[in-house]
C-alpha positions as a Python dict, from the first residue, in 0.01 Angstrom:
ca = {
    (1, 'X'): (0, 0, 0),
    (2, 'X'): (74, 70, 369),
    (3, 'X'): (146, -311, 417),
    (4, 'X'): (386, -330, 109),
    (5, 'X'): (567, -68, 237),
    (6, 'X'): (588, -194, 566),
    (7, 'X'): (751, -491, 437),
    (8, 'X'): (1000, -328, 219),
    (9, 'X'): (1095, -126, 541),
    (10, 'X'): (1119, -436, 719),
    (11, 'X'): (1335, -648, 498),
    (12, 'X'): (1592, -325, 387),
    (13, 'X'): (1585, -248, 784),
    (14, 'X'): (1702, -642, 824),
    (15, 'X'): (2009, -537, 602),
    (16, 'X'): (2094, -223, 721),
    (17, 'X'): (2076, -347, 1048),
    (18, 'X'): (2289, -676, 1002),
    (19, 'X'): (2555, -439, 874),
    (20, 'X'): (2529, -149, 1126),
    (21, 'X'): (2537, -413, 1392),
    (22, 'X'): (2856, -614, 1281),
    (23, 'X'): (3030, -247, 1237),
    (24, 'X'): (2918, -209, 1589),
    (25, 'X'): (3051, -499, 1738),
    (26, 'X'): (3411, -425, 1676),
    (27, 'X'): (3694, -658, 1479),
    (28, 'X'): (3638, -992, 1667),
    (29, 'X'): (3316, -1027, 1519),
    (30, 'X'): (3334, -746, 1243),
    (31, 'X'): (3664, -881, 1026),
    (32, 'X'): (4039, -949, 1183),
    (33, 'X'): (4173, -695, 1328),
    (34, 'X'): (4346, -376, 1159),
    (35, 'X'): (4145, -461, 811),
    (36, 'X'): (3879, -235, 658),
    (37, 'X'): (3532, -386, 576),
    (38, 'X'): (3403, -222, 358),
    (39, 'X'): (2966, -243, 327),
    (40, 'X'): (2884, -517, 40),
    (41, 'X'): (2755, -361, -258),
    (42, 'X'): (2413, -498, -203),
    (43, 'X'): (2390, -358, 133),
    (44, 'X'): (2514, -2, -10),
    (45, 'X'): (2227, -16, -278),
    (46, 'X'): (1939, -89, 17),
    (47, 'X'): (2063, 177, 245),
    (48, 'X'): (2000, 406, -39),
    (49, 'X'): (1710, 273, -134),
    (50, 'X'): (1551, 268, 219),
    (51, 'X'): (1634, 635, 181),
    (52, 'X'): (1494, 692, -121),
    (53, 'X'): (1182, 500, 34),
    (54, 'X'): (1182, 747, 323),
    (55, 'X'): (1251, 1050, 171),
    (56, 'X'): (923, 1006, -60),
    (57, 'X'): (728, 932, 216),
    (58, 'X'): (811, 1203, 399),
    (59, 'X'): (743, 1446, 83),
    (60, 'X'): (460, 1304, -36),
    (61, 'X'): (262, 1097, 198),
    (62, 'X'): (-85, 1223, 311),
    (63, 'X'): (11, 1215, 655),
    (64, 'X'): (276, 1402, 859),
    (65, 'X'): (579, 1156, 856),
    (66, 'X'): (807, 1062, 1208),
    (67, 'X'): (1145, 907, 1066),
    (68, 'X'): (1193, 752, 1438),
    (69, 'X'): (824, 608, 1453),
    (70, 'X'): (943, 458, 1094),
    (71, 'X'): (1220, 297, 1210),
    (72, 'X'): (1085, 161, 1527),
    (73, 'X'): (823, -9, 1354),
    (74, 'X'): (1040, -155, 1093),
    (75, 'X'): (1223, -277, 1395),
    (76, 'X'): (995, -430, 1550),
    (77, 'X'): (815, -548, 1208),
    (78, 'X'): (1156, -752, 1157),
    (79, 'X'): (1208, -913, 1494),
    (80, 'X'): (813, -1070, 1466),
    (81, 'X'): (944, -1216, 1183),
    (82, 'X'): (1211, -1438, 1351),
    (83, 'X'): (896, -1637, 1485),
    (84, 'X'): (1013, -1569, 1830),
    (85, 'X'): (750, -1437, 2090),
    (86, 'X'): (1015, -1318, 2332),
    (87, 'X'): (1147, -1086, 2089),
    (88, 'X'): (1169, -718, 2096),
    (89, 'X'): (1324, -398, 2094),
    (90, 'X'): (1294, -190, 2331),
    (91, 'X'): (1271, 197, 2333),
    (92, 'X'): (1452, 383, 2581),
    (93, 'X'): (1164, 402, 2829),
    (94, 'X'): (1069, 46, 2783),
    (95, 'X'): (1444, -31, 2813),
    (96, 'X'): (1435, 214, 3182),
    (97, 'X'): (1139, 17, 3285),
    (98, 'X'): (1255, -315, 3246),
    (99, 'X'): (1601, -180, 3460),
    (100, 'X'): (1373, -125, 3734),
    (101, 'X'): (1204, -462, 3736),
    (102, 'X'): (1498, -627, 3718),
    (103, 'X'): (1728, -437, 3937),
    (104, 'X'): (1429, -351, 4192),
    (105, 'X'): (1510, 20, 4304),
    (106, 'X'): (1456, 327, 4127),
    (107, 'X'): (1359, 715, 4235),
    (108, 'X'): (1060, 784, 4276),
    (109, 'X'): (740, 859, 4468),
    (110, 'X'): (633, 495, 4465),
    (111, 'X'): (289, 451, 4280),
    (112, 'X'): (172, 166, 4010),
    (113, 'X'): (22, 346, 3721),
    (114, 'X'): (-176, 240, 3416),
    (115, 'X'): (-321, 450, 3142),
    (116, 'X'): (-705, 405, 3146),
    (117, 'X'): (-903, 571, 2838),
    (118, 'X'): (-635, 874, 2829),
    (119, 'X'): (-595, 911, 3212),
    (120, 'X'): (-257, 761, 3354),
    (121, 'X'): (-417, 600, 3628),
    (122, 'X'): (-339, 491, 3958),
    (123, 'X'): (-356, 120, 4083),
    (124, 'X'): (-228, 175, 4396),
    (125, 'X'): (38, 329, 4603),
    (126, 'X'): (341, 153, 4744),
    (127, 'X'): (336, 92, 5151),
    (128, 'X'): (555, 340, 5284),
    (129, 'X'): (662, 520, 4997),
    (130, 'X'): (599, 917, 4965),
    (131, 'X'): (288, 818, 4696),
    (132, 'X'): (150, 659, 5017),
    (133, 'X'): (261, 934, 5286),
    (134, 'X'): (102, 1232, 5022),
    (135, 'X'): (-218, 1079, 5033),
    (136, 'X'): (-250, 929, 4644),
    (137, 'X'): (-539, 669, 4632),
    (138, 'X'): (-656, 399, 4409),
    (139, 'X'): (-809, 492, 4091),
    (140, 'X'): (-680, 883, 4084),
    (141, 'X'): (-611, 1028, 3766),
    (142, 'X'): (-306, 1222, 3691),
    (143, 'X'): (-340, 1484, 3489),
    (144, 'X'): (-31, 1725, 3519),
    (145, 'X'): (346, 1669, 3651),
    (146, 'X'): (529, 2004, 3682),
    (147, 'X'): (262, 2134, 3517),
    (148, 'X'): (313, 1925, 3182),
    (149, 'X'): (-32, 1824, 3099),
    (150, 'X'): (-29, 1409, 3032),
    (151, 'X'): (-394, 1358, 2959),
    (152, 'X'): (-372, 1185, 2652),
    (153, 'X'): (-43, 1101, 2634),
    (154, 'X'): (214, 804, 2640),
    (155, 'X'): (254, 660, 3013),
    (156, 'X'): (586, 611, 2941),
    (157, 'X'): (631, 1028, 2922),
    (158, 'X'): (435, 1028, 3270),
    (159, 'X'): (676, 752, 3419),
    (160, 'X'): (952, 934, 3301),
    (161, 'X'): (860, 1285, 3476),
    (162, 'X'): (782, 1129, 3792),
    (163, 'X'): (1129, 894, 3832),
    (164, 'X'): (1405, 1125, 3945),
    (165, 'X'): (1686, 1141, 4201),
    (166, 'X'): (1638, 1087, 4547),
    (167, 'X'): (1558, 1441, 4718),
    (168, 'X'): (1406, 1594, 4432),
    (169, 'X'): (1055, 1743, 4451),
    (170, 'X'): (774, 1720, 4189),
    (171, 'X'): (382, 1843, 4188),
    (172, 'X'): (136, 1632, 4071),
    (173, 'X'): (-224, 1767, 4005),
    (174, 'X'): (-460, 1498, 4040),
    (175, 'X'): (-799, 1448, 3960),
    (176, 'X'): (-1031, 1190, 4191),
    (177, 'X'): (-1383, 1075, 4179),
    (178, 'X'): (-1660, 1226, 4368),
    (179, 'X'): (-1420, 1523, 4409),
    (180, 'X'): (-1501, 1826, 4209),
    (181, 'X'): (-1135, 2029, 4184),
    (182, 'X'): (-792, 1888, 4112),
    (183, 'X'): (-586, 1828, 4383),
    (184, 'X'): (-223, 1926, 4399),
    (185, 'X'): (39, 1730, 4595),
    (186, 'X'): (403, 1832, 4647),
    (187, 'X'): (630, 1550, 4666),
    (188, 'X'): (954, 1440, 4752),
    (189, 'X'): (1117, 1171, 4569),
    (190, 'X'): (1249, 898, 4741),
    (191, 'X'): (1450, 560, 4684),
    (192, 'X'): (1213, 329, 4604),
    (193, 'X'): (1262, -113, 4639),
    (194, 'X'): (1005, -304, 4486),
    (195, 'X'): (949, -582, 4767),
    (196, 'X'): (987, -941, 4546),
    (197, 'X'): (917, -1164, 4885),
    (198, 'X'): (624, -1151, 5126),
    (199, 'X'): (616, -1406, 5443),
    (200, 'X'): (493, -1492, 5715),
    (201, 'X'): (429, -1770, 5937),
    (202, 'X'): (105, -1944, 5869),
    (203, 'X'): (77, -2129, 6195),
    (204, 'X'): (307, -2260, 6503),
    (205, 'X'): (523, -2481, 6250),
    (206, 'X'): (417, -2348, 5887),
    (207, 'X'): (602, -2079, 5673),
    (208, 'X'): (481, -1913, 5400),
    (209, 'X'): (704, -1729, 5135),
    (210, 'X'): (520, -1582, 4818),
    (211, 'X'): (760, -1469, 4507),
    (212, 'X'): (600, -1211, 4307),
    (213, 'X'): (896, -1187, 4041),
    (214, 'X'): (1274, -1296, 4034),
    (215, 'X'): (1502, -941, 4067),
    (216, 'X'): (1828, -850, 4170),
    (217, 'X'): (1733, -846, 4497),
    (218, 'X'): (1516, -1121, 4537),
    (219, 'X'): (1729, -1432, 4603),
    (220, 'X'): (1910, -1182, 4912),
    (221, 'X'): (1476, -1113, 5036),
    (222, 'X'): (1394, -1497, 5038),
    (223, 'X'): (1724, -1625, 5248),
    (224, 'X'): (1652, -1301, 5483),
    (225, 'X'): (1305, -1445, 5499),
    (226, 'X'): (1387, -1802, 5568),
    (227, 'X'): (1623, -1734, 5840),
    (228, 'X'): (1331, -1520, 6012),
    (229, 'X'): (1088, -1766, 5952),
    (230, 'X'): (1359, -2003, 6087),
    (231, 'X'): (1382, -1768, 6438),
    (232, 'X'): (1036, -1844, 6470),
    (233, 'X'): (1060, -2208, 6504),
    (234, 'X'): (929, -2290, 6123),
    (235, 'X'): (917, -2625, 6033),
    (236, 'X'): (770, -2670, 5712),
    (237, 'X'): (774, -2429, 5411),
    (238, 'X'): (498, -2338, 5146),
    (239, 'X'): (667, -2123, 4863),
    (240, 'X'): (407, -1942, 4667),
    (241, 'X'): (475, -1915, 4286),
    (242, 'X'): (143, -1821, 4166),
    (243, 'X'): (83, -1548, 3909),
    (244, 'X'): (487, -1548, 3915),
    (245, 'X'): (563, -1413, 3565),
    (246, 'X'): (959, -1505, 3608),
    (247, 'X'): (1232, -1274, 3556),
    (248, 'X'): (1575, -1326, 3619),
    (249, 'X'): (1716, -1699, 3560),
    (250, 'X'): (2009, -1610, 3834),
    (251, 'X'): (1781, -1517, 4112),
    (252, 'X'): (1586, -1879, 4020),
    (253, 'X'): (1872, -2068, 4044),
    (254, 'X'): (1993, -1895, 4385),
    (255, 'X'): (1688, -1992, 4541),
    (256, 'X'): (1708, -2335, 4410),
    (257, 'X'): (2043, -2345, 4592),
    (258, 'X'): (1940, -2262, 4919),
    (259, 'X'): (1658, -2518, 4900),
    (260, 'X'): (1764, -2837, 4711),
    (261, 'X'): (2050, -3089, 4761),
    (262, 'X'): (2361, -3093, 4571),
    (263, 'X'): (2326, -3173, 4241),
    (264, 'X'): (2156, -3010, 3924),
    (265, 'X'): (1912, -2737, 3934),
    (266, 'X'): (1846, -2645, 3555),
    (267, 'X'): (2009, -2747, 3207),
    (268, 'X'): (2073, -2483, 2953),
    (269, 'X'): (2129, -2579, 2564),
    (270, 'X'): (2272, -2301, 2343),
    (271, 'X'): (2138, -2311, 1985),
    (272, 'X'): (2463, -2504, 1947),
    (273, 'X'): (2349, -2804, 2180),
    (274, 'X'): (2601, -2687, 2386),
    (275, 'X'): (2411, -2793, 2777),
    (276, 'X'): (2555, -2537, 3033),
    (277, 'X'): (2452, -2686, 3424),
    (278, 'X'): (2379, -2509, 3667),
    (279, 'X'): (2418, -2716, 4043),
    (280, 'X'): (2368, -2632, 4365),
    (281, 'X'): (2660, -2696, 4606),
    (282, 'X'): (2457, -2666, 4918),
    (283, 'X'): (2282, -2851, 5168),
    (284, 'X'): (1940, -2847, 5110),
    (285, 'X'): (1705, -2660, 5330),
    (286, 'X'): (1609, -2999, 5481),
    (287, 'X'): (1224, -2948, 5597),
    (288, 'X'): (944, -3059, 5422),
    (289, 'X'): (796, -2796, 5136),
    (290, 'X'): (520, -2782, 4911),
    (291, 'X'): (500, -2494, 4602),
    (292, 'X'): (221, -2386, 4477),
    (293, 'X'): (175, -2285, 4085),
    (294, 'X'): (-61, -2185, 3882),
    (295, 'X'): (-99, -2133, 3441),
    (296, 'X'): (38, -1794, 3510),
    (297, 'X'): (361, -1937, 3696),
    (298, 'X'): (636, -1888, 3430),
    (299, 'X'): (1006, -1887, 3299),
    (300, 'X'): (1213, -1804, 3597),
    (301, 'X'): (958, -1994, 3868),
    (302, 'X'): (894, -2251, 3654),
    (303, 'X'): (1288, -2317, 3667),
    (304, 'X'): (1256, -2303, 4041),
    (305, 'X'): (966, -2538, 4039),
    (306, 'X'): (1112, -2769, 3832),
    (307, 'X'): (1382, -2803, 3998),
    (308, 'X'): (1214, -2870, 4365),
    (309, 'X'): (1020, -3129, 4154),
    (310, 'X'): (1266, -3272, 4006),
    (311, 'X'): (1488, -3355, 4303),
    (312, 'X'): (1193, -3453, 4558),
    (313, 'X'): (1270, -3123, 4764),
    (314, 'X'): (899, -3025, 4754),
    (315, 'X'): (524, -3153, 4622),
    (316, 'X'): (385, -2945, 4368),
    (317, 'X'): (69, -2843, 4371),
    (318, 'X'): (-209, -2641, 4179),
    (319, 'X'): (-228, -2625, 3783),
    (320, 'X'): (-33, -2682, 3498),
    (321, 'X'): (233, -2405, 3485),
    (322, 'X'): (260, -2196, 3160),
    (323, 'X'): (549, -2346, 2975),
    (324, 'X'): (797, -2071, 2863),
    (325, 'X'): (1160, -2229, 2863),
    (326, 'X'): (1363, -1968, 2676),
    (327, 'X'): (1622, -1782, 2797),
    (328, 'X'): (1666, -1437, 2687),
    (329, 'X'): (1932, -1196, 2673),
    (330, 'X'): (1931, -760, 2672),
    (331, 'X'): (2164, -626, 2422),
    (332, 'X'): (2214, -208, 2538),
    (333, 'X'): (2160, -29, 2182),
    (334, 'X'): (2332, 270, 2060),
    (335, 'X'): (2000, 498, 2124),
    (336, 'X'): (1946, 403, 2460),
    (337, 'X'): (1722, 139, 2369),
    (338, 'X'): (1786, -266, 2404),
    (339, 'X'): (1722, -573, 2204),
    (340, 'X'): (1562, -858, 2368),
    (341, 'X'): (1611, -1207, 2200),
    (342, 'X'): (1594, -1584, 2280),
    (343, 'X'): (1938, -1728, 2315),
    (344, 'X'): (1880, -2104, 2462),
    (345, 'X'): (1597, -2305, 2610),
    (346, 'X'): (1642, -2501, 2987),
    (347, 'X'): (1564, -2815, 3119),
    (348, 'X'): (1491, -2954, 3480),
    (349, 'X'): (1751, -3149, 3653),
    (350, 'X'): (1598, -3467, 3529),
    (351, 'X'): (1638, -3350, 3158),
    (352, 'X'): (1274, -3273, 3087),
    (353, 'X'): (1200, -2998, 2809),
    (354, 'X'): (891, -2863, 2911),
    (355, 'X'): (875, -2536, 2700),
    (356, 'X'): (508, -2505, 2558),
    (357, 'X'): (386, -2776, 2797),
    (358, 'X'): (493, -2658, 3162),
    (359, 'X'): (519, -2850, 3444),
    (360, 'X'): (230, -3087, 3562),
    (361, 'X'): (166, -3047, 3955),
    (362, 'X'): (219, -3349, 4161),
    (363, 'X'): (-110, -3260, 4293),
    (364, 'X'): (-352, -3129, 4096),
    (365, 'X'): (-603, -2887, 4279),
    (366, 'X'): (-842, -2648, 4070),
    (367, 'X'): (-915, -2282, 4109),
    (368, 'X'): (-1257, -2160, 4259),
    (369, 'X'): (-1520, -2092, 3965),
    (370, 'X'): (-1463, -1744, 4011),
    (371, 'X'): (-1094, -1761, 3938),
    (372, 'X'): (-1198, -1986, 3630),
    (373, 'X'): (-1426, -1709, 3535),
    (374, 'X'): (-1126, -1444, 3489),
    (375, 'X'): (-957, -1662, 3276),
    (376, 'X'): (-1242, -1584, 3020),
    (377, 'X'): (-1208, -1289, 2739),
    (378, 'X'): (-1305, -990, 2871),
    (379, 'X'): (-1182, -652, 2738),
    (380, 'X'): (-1226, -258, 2749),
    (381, 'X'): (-1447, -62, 2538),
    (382, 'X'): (-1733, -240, 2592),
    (383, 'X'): (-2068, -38, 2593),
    (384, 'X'): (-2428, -40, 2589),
    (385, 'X'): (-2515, -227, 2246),
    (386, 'X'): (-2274, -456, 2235),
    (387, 'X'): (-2325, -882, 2190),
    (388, 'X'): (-2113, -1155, 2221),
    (389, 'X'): (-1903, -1415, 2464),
    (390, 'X'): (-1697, -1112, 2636),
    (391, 'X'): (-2019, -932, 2715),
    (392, 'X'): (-2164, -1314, 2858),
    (393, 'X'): (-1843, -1259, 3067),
    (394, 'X'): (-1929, -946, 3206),
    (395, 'X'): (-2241, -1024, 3298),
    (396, 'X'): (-2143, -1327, 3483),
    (397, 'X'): (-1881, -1200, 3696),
    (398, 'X'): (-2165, -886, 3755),
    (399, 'X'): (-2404, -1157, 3857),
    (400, 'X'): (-2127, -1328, 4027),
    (401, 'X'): (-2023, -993, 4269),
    (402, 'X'): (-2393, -925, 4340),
    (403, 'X'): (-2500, -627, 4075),
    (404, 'X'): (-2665, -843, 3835),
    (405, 'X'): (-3002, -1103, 3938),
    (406, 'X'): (-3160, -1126, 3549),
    (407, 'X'): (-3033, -1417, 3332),
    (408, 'X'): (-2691, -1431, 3129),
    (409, 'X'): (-2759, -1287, 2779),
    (410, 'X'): (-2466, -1169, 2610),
    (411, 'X'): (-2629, -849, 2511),
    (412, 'X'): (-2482, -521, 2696),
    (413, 'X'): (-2848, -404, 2803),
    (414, 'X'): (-2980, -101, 2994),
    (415, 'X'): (-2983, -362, 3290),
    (416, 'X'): (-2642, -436, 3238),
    (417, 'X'): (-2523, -60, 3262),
    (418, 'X'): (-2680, -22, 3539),
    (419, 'X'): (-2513, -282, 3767),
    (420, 'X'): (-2138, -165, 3600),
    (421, 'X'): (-2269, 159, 3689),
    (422, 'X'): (-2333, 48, 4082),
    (423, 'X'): (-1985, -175, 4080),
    (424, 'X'): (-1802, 187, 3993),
    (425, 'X'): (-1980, 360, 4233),
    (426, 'X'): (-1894, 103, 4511),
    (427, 'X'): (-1552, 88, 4407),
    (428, 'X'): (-1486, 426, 4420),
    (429, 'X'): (-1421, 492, 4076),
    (430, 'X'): (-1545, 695, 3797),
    (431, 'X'): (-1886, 624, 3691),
    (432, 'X'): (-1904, 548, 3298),
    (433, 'X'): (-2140, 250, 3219),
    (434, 'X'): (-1904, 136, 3008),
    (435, 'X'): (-1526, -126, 3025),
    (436, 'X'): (-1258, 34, 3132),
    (437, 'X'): (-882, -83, 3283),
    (438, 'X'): (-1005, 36, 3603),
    (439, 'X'): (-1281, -209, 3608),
    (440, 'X'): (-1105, -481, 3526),
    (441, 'X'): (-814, -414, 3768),
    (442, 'X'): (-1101, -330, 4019),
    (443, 'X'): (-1301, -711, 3886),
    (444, 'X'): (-932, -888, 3947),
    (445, 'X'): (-870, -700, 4305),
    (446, 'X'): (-1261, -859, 4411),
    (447, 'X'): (-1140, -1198, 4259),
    (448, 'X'): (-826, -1174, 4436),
    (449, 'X'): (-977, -1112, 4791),
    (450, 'X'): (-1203, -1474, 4726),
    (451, 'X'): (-950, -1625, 4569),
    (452, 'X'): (-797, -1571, 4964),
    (453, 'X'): (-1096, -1658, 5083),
    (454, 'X'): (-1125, -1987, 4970),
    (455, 'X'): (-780, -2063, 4868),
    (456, 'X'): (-778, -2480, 4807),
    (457, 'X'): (-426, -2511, 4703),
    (458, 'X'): (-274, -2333, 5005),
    (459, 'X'): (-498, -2504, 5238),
    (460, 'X'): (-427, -2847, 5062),
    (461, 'X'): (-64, -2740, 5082),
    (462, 'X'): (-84, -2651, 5475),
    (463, 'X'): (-299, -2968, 5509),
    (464, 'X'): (-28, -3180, 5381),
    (465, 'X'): (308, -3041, 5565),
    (466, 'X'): (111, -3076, 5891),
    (467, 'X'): (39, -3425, 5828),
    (468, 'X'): (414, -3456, 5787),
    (469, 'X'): (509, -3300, 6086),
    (470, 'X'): (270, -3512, 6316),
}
């Protein structure tokens, strides 16, 4: 019954929607200016009967009903039915959050936060940001802002209360393992910039530039970076697109234009067909480059890749990228909210389509086995008791760390508890026996630090651009 329902929401919601939204967009899209359009009569029946629909549900239904958790989920229940992954609508909060990502700065007190098994967590504070002066650490719980209690609650809510204007103070009550009271911190909120760019010179001739995502801000970071790196006689570049989940297609093709001659840096075709090009009209950088991707390189750094690939600016090396070539657009919504949807698809310079296959390295250089091994399923909520392939995974990335010597079962043993129980310990974080986001985040910071370790592709990369400048 639930799923009947759901659908009925859906497909009136698709209606009411369609008809709300061409009121909303005015007379150029709405009817000719200066005429009334009046709501077909089929629409007028479905808005009445998605009332009706509601109004019994709300009467009669077992369970306490939320007309805005209703609506949401017929929302979103009708956009997974345009087949299109990239398509969403976002709440207000979701709709905040991905401002921040995209513009870069926000107020704040500079922390990354998760919600782990109730507790909004935190990763890890931001260098230099009043999280980091207070003294917030790595796996702390947060239990109360301004004395509002979030144990148990929506992260979003906790985001919310501690983003706020510049100057502002907040308290945050804290709870931390090992430590036996909550602590309190006062705090002062500050403007926060999420850094998009790390470099640094690798050797005498060798810079390195690393793109975590593509922001406002980011194309501005990477030519302030190259023209440092440039000061200190760089004459080779490795760019770093690993693990780059994309973001915005402008700051891609910026980049592209400080690095790659004149001529095309990425194709976009419109539903239409219509093929919008976008060119670079600069020199290009004119030192030799190498970029380094991985399956998590996507969208917006696969355009950037592409496009060094395409036009011989740089060797590519690592794995095959991800293959996401849709473009989306944000539409603001009336509540606050946004709708996210796929409006075109790009191409390289040369013309190849590589959405669902990604981009194939020019050199190909596999991951160490223990980056292989956090590709495999692993999730929370595993306990004592449990069987099967994500338990074989646990075990072999315990075994692989040092806290597990028996053999590779697949059954979550007393044995296995144990050594999760040590890893927590060791890493500072609650002790529970049992999967949580903390160990994961805590599995992927370990694999991280030997990824860096023994990191092929950069040092096949560095390798290479010497060789070149011999």
């Amino acid at each position: 019954m639930k799923k009947i329902l759901l659908v009925v929401l859906v497909v009136l919601a698709t209606n009411i929607l369609t008809f709300w939204g061409a009121r909303s967009l005015g007379p150029e899209t709405a009817g000719p200016v200066g005429e009334e359009t009046a709501a077909p009569a089929d629409l007028t029946e479905d808005f009445q009967l998605f009332r009706e629909i509601i109004d019994i549900l709300e009467n009669e239904h077992i369970n306490e009903i939320d007309q805005d958790e209703l609506l949401h989920g017929a929302f979103k229940g009708m956009l997974e039915a345009l087949d299109d992954p990239e398509a969403s609508y976002l709440d207000r909060e979701d709709f905040e959050n991905l401002r921040v990502q995209t513009e870069g700065v926000y107020g704040g007190v500079g922390i990354e936060v998760f919600l782990d098994n109730d507790y909004v967590t935190i990763v890890a504070p931001i260098s230099g940001t009043p999280g980091e002066e207070a003294g917030l650490s790595s796996g702390d719980r947060i239990v109360a802002v301004d004395g509002i209690n979030l144990v148990g609650e929506d992260l979003n809510k906790a985001v919310s209360l501690m983003r706020g204007e510049p100057g502002t103070d907040l308290e945050m009550e804290v709870e931390r393992p090992g430590v036996d009271q909550v602590l309190v911190f006062e705090i002062t909120r500050e403007q926060i910039e999420l850094d998009t760019v790390q470099h640094e010179m690798l050797d005498d001739q060798v810079g390195y530039i690393k793109l975590t995502s593509f922001s406002d801000t980011t194309a501005q970071e990477f030519e302030a970076a190259v023209e440092e790196l440039k000061q200190k006689n760089m004459g080779a570049l490795i760019i770093d697109l690993r693990n780059n989940p994309g973001g915005l297609l402008s700051a891609a093709v910026q980049i592209a234009d400080i690095l790659i001659p004149e001529g095309p840096i990425t194709h976009i075709e419109s539903r239409e067909g219509r093929i919008e090009t976008h060119s670079s009209e600069r020199e290009a950088l004119g030192i030799p480059m190498a970029a380094l991707v991985n399956g998590a390189s996507s969208s917006a750094s696969e355009v950037l890749a592409g496009a060094l690939q395409d036009t011989d600016a740089a060797v590519i090396i690592g794995t095959q990228t991800f293959g996401k070539a849709s473009v989306q657009n944000i539409r603001p919504l009336s509540d606050g909210g946004a709708l996210r949807y796929t409006v075109a698809h790009y191409q390289t310079p040369g013309g190849r389509t590589i959405h669902e296959e990604g981009l194939t390295p020019d050199l190909v250089v596999d991951p160490p086995a223990i980056v292989e091994l956090a590709m495999q399923p692993i999730s929370t909520g595993l306990v004592e008791g449990d069987e099967g392939e994500e338990v074989e995974t646990l075990q072999k990335l315990l075994a692989e760390f040092g806290y597990l010597d028996q053999e590779v079962s697949g059954h979550f043993d007393r044995v296995t508890r144990e050594a999760l129980e040590a890893f927590q310990e060791d890493q500072g974080i609650y002790v529970t026996g049992e999967m949580s986001e903390m160990v994961v985040r805590k599995f992927h910071e370990e694999i991280e630090a030997r990824r860096k370790e023994d990191d092929r592709k950069l040092d096949q990369a560095l390798e290479l651009l010497n060789q070149e400048l011999e």
